[in-house]
Every structure is written in C-alpha cells, then in structure tokens.
N, C-alpha and C positions, 0 to 999 in steps of 0.2 A: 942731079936734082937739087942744089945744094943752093945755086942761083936761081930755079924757077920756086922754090919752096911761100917764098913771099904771092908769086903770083899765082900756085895754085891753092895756097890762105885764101886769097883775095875771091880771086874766079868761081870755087866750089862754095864761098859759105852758104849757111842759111840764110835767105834773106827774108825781106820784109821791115817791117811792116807794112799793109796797105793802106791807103788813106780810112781813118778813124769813122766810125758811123755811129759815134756814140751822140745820145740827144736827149732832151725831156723828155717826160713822158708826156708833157703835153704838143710837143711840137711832132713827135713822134704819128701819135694818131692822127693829128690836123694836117700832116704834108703826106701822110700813105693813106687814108679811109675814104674812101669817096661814097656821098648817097648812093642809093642801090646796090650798093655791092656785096656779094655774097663772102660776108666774113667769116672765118671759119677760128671758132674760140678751141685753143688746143688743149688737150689735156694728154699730158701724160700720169706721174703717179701727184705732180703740182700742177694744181691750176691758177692759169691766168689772170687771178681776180683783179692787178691792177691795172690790167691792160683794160681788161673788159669794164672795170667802173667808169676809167675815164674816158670810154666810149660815150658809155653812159652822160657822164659829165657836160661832153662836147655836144651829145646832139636833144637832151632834157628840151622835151618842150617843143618839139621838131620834131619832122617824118622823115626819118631817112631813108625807110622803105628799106631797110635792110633783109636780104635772108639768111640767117643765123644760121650755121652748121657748126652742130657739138654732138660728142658722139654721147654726149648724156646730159638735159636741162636739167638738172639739179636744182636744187633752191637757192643758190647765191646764183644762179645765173636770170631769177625770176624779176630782180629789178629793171632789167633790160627790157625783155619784154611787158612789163605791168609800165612801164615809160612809151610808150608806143616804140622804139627801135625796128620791131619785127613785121613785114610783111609775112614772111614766111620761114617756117623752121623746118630743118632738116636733123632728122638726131633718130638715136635707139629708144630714147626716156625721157619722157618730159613727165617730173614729181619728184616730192619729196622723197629724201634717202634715209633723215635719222630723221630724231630715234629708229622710227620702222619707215620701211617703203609704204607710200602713201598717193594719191591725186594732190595737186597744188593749186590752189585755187587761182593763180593769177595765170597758170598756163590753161583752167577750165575755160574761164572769162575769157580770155584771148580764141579759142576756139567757139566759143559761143558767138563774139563778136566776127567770128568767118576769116579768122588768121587760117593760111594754109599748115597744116602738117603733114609733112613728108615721116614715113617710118619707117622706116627700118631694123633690123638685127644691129648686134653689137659688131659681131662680124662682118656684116656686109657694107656696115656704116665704111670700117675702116680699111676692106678690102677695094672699096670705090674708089679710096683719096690714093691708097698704093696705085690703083691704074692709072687714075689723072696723072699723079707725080713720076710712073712708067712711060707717058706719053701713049696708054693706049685706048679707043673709046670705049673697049668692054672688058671685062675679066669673068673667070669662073667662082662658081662655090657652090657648095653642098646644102647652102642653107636655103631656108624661104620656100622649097617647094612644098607646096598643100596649104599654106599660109593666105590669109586675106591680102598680106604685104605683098605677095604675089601677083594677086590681082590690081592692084588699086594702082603698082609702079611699073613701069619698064621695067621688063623681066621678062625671059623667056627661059623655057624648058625645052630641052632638049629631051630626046627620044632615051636616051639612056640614062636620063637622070639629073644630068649637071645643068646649071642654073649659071645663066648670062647676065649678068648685071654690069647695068653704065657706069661710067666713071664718075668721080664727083670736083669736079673744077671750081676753087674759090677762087676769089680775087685776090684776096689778100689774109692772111694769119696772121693769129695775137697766140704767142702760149711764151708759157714762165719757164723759164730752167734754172739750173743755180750757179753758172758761169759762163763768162765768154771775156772773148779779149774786146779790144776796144776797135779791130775788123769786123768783128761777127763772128768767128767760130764758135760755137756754143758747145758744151758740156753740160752734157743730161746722167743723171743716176737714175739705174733702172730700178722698179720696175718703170716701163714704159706706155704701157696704159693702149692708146692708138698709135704708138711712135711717132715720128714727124712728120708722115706721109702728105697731112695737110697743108706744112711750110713748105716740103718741097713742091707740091703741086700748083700753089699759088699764083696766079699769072703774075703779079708783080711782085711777088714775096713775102717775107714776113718781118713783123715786128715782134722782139724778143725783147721780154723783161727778164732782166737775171738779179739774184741776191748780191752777186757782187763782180766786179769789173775785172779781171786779172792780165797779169801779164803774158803775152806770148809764151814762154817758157812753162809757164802750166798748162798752157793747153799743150803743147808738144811733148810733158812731160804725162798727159791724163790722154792721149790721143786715140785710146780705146773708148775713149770714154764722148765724143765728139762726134755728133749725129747731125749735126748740119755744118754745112760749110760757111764761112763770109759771102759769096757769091749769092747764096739765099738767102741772105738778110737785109731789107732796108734801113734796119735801124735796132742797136740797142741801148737798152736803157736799164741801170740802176737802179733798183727798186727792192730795197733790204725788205723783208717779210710780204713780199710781193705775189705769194701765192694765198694768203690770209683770206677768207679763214678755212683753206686750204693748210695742208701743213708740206713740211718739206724735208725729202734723207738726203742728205747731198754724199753720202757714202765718201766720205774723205777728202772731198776737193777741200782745196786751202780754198781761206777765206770763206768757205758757204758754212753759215751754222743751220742748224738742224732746228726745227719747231715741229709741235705737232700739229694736227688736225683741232680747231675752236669749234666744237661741237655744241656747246652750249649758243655760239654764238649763227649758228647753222640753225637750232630751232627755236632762237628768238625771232630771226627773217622768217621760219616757215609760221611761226604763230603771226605774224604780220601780213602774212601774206592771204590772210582769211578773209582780210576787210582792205577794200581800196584805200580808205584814208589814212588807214594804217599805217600802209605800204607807201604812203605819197610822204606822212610823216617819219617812217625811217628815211626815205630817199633821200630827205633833205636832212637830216639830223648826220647820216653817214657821210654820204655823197657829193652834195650840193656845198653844205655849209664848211665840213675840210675839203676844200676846193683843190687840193693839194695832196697826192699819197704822204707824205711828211707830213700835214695838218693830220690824214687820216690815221694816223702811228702815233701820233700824239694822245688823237682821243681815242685810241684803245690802250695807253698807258704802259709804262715800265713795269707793274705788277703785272699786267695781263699778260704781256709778251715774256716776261721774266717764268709766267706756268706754263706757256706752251713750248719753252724750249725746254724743261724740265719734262714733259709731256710726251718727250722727243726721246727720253732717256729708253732704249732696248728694256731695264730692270725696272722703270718705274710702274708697271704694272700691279706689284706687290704692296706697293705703299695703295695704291688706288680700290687694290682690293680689298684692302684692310679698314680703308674707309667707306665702302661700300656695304661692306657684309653686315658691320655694327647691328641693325637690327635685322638681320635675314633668319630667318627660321630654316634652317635646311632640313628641315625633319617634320612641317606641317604637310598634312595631306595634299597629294597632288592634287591639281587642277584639271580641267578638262583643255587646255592648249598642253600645258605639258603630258599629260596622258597621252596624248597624239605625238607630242616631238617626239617622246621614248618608243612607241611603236614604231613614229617614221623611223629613227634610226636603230632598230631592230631589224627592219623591215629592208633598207639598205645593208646592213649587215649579211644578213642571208642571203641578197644577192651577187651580192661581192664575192662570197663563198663561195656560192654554187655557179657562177659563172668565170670567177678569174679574174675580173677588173683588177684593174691597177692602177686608176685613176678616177676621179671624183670630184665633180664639180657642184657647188654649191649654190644657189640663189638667194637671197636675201632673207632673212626672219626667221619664221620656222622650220623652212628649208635648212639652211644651214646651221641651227643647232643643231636638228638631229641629223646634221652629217658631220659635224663636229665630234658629237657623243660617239657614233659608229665607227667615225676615224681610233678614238681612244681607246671604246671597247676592241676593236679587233688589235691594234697594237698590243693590246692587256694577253689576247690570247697567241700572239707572235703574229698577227698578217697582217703587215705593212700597206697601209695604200697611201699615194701621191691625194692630198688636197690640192685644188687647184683652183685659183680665183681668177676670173676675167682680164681685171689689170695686171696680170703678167706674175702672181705668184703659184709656182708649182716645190712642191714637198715641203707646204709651212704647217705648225701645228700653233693653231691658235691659242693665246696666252687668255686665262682667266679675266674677266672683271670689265671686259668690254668687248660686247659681240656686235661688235662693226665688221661686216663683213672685209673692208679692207684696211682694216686698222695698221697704222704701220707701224704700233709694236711687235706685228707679227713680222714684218719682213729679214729681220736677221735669222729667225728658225727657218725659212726657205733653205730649199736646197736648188734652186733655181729662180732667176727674175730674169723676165724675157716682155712679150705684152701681147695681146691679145688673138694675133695671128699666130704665136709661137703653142697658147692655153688653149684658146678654144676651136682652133683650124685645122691645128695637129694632134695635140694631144688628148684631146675632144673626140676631134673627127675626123684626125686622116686615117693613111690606109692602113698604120697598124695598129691605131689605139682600142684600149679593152677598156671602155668608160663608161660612167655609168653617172646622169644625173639626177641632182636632189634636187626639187624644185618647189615655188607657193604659184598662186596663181588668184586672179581675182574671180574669173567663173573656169567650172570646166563640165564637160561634158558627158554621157554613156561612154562615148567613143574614147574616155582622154582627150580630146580637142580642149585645149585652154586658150583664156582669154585674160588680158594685162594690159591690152590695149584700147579700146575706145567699146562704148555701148551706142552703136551708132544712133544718128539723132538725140540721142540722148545725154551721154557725160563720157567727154575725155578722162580714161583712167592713169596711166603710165607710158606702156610701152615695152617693146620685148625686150631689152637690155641684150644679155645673152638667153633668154630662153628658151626662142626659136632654134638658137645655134645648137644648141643644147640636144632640146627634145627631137630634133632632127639629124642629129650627127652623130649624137653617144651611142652608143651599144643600148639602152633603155636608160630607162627616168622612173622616178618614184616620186610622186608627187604629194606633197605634206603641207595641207588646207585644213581651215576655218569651215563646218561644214554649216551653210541655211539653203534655204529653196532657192532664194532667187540669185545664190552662186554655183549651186549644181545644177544646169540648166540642162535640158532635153536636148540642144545641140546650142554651141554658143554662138553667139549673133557675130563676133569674128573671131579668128583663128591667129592667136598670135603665134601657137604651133601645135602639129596635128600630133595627134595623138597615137599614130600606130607602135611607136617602141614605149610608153607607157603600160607597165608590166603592174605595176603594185600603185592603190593609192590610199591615205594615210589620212583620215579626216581625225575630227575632234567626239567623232559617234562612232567611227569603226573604222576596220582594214576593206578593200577591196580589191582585187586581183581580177589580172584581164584573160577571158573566157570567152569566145567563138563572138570575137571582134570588141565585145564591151566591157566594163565594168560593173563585178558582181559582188556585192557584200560577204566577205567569208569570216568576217570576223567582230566581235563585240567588246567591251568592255563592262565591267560590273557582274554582280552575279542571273541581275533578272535578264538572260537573253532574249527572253519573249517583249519584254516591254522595248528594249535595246533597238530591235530589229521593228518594233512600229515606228519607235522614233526616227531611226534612221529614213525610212518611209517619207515619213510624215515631212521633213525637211530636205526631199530629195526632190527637185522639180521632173525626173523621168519614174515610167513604170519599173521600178527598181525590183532586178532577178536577185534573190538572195538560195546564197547556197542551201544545197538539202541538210547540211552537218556545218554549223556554224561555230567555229570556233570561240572561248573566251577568251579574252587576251588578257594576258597574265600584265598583274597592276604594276608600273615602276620599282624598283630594286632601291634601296637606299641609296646606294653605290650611285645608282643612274640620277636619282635625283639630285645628288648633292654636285656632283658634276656639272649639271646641268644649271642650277644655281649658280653653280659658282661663276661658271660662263656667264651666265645672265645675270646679276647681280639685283641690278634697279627693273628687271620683268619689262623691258623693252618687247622683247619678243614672247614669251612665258607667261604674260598675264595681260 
C-alpha cells in the first residue's frame, strides 16, 4: 500500500468546491424574479427582510402581479403589498403581530381594492410546500374540517375524517439564514418556523441571503445543521443583519452574530401603515432613498444595531425588566382583561389536571398570558407541562418583561426546537398527543365556532395563524376573549375553527363551560352575581343559558397578579 498511498490521497479526497453562486443582492433578484411569479417569502425563526425590500426596490412603481406566499403577512412584509407587488396572497395571517395581534390596514385596503386572499392554517400553509417540494399534487391533514377555509379552497374530506389538500408550487424563494458557503449549502439554526419546504419546492429555486459567507469547512463541520443543498440554490448573497427587523440565534455557527427582534421598529411600520401617505413616506425614507442594504445599515446606525445584538443576549431580560417595572404597581387593583387572563389560566389549569395533558399551546395576547401563568402555577404545584409555540419551540418557559409570544430570549429554556410540522402536527395533533389549547379570537360563537379571519363583505381581520390547527387537533381549547355583543355572535359569519372540542371559555364578564353542544355561563366575578349575569346578557349577541348555581369566581391572588405583571410589564396584553 505504501506505493499507492499517494494515489489513494489523491482519488478518495473531498472534493469541491462547485462553481460559486455568490452575487448582489441586486443582481440576485433582477436575474431569478420574473413578473407574475408566485414568490414565496420564507420564514423560518429569521426573516427575509433584505431579500423581500429589494423586491420591493426593483419593482416600486410597477405591477408585477405577483402572488405572495408567506406563511404569515406580518407588518414588515406590509410595504410590499401597500406598493402594489401583490395580485394575490397566499398565507395563514395577514395583520399586525406586536405589540398585540391586530387587522393592518394596508392588507384591509388591498382586500377592499379586490386583491385575492387565499387562507389557510398555519399548518396546512406549510404542509402544502412539503407536498410540492415531495413532488406530490396532494397530501393529508387533520386540520381545516368544519372550517369556512374548507369551503372557500380545494379541500376535500374524506369519509373518515382526514382532509386532502393541494400542493403549493412557487416559482421561485427569498428566505434569510445565517450561513452558507459560496456554492449554496446553507446553514439554518432552529427553531425552523415552516422549514425550507418552499426552497425546495421552487420550480427554479431560491434565492438565499445569509449574515455571512463561510468556508466549506464549516459547513462540513455544522452539517447537521444544513437544510438545503447548493443544488437548490440560485444565488447567495451577503447581507450582515439581513433579517432586520427581524432578529437572528445563529446558535454557534462561526462568523453569524446574533441580534434581536427591532420591535420598536416593527410598530413604528404598523403605525404607518394606518394612512397611505404614511406608508409611501416611510417607503421612501427606508427603501427607496438607501437604495442599497449597506445604505439601509447605515441609516439604522451603529447604536441601533449595537442594542439589538445586546437584545440577543439569552440574560438580557433582567436588565429589561428592571427598566420596565420602574413605575409598575404590582399590587394596584386588577383590571377586567386581567381578571379574565387569571380565570383563563385557572381555568386551563383544571383542565390539565383533570385530563392529563402534557402539552399546551398558546395563541397570542391573552391567550397566552394566561397559559403562561398556568404553566407556572402548576410547575409551583409539581405538574410539569410542555409550552409549545408554532415556530418550533417545545418545553420553553417564558422569561419575564416581554410577552412576545416568540421572543427569542426564550429559545435557550426550550427543551426542543423543531418547527411547525414537529408543534403543531404532532405534538398538537398526532396520534398520541394529550393537548390542550389556549386560545383569543376576534368573534366566537354559542357553539365555540370562532372567527380571526374576515367579516365577510365587510373587514378583513387576520387570519388562522395556528388556530384552526389547534381548536381542531388538540384534545380541547379554552378560549380567553375581550367579551361585547358584536364579538360574541349567535353563529359567526366564518369559521376559522369549529368549535366542538371547546370545553371552557374565559371572557372579561365570566367563565362559560360547554353543555349539551353550547356555551353556558357558570361563572361571575364580583360580589353582585345578579347584576354580573345581566351584564353578561346584556353583551352577549345569543339567547344566553346561564347556569341554575352560578359560581363567583374568586378575584386574582397577589401571587397571580404579580406574575402576571411581571410577564406583561408595559400592559401590551393586560390593559
């Protein structure tokens, strides 16, 4: 062997490299995006922002006629659309996220003006792009039956339940990651969000912005960590803070730094977003005028970018809180939204109990405070349950002083990061999950039939995000709402998920629990039950059955309050 040693050096190494596909970000979009084409903006736990601005950039002013597929319109993705870009959108959510989940006015306009929206689940958004990217035209899921989304899309139902939904074929993908070599292999840190199911599915591929360029050698050395290949890539491109104002865990890779989420700078866009010229005045002030991502890093400066990567820090929490609390009163009389988060999360407490769950999913606002608090409380009393968010975080406990539902100072207390097929397909709704979801809702019904989604003819609201997946696949739901007339509706005008495993519901006037198919008042707050149970009446759009023995419900604990503060600091949700 001593003579072929040289040649089998030679014969076995690794080889490589491929020829390079690295490129601007402007020459990127302009040689892969073609008018009409169904783009597909990716998200995993970073988004895409620089890819998707210079979309924006290239086609201002122009119809590209594009249809937009995101598995959530967020408010930085609102400039695209308020640009004309969008014929048609495909997504779970189109609305504001922070502070609270909200309608966005530039996606109402755009549906007033007769832009298509396609809706769907958060799940079934991203189980679509898995079939396209499988190469097959249909797949299964448990979600969507009973649902308006049901009727309004290609969907069929089957005789025993399971639900056929089509594939979702883009043309072409934009999403961020925080490395790749200068082939294309790219390097993603989970959590995952919808995975990459949309780059792989792409008829011509994708375009990847990464934080930074690396050498072969780390991706072979990170190669767990490596969710698309070169082969699916047309082009990447360099773009340090490239997910802005997105934030970014690059969990270790060399060269990627960490930033957080620009939240501040997330509801200065959603306040713009009220008024057209607003929004035509940031577009240019952001977009237009730094024609350039480097112009655009410029004008959000070394101090800005200097706090979000402090932002980024897993312990920065504590400092955040301390600044926040300064004038909080953790000991002034509850309110009537928090009087309801403390029931709702009593009220999941008990059924956690008395059924077993071992899993808990959250929805945004006051949903998830008081699944928060009941996480805490039952930990306090020794019974552990799994939290579990949408974008891929299961056994996180969330850190005081900022109740983002996906905040990623929570992501180091996980005891899993996987993404949305892994939370809410399995451990939601497969076949041996024991879950139980918390949920808000914009109307809902006698039946639990809730509504998140549109007021037809009348005002595009949201969208199901996961909470079709949810109220359809968990073991029940407990649902923790803002109670007036014209959101507790006698049946709601659409179904963004039906309500039969809707067990308990949690308003801001009382408890209600489900009895021979509907929803029955069994419980009050305050000492006058008699006045209690008119009002409840009185803002209730159905002939509301109230129990014969009406419980008082016992008023927040100090314990519960201060907790619950402490979570909510600045009353984002709480007030």
């Amino acid at each position: 062997m001593g003579d072929d040693r040289e040649w089998i050096e030679r014969r076995f190494r690794v080889r490589g490299p491929r020829a390079p596909k690295v490129a601007s970000l402007r020459d990127a979009v302009a040689s892969h995006v073609r008018a009409g084409d169904a783009v597909h903006l990716g998200l995993t736990h970073a988004r895409g922002s620089a890819g998707f601005w210079e979309l924006l950039r290239q086609h201002h002013g122009a119809d590209p006629g594009f249809t937009l597929l995101a598995v959530q319109m967020t408010t930085p993705l609102a400039p695209l659309v308020h640009a004309g870009l969008a014929r048609k959108i495909v997504t779970s959510w189109s609305g504001n996220s922070y502070w609270s989940p909200g309608p966005n006015r530039v996606y109402q306009r755009a549906w007033d003006a007769g832009i298509a929206f396609e809706h769907w689940s958060i799940l079934t958004y991203a189980q679509r792009l898995q079939a396209a990217a499988r190469g097959v035209a249909w797949t299964t899921t448990r979600s969507l039956a009973g649902s308006s989304m049901a009727e309004e899309n290609d969907v069929r139902v089957l005789d025993d339940g399971t639900v056929l939904i089509p594939a979702l074929l883009p043309d072409v993908s934009i999403l961020h990651a925080p490395a790749a070599d200068a082939e294309g292999n790219v390097l993603f840190a989970p959590p995952l969000m919808e995975n990459v199911w949309g780059a792989l599915a792409a008829r011509r591929g994708c375009i990847v912005t990464v934080d930074r360029i690396v050498e072969p050698d780390v991706i072979r050395a990170n190669a767990h960590m490596t969710r698309l290949p070169s082969s699916a890539v047309l082009a990447v491109v360099e773009v340090p803070y490239g997910a802005h104002p997105g934030g970014l865990q690059p969990a270790g890779i060399a060269g990627a730094t960490a930033y957080g989420e620009d939240w501040e700078f997330w509801v200065d866009l959603r306040d713009v977003s009220r008024d057209p010229g607003a929004m035509d005045a940031w577009i240019a002030e952001w977009l237009l005028e730094p024609d350039t991502h480097d112009a655009y890093l410029a004008k959000l400066g070394p101090d800005r970018i200097a706090s979000l990567r402090r932002r980024s820090d897993p312990d920065g929490w504590r400092e955040q809180l301390d600044a926040a609390t300064v004038d909080l009163d953790l000991d002034e009389t509850p309110n009537a939204l928090e009087t309801a988060i403390v029931a709702g999360a009593r009220a999941l407490a008990e059924r956690i109990e008395a059924n077993g769950y071992t899993t808990m999913l959250a929805g945004a606002g006051m949903a998830n405070l008081a699944a928060w608090l009941a996480a805490y409380d039952l930990a306090d009393r020794g019974a552990i349950i799994d939290l579990v968010a949408e974008m891929g975080l299961v056994g996180y406990w969330p850190r005081p002083g900022e109740p983002i539902l996906f905040n990623q100072r929570n992501f180091p207390t996980c005891t899993m990061l996987a993404d949305i097929e892994q939370t809410v397909g399995v451990l939601i709704g497969g076949g041996r999950a024991r879950s139980i979801g918390a949920l808000g809702a914009a109307q809902v019904d006698r039946r639990g039939n809730i509504n998140s989604t549109l007021i037809p003819g009348e005002q595009l609201l949201m969208g199901s995000g996961g909470a079709n997946d949810v109220i359809t696949c968990a073991s029940e739901s407990v649902i923790v709402v803002s109670q007036e007339r014209d959101r507790f509706c006698e049946q709601v005008p659409y179904v963004t998920g039906p309500g039969e495993r809707v067990q308990m519901l949690v308003s801001t006037l009382g408890v209600y629990r489900r009895e021979d198919d509907e929803l029955i008042l069994t419980g009050v707050y305050g000492d006058d039950a008699e006045s209690s149970v008119r009002e409840c009446r009185a803002r209730c759009g159905w002939d509301l059955r109230v129990a014969r023995t009406v419980e008082r419900v016992a008023p927040p604990t100090r314990e519960e309050l201060r907790t619950l503060r402490l979570m909510d600091p600045q009353g984002w949700f709480r007030t």
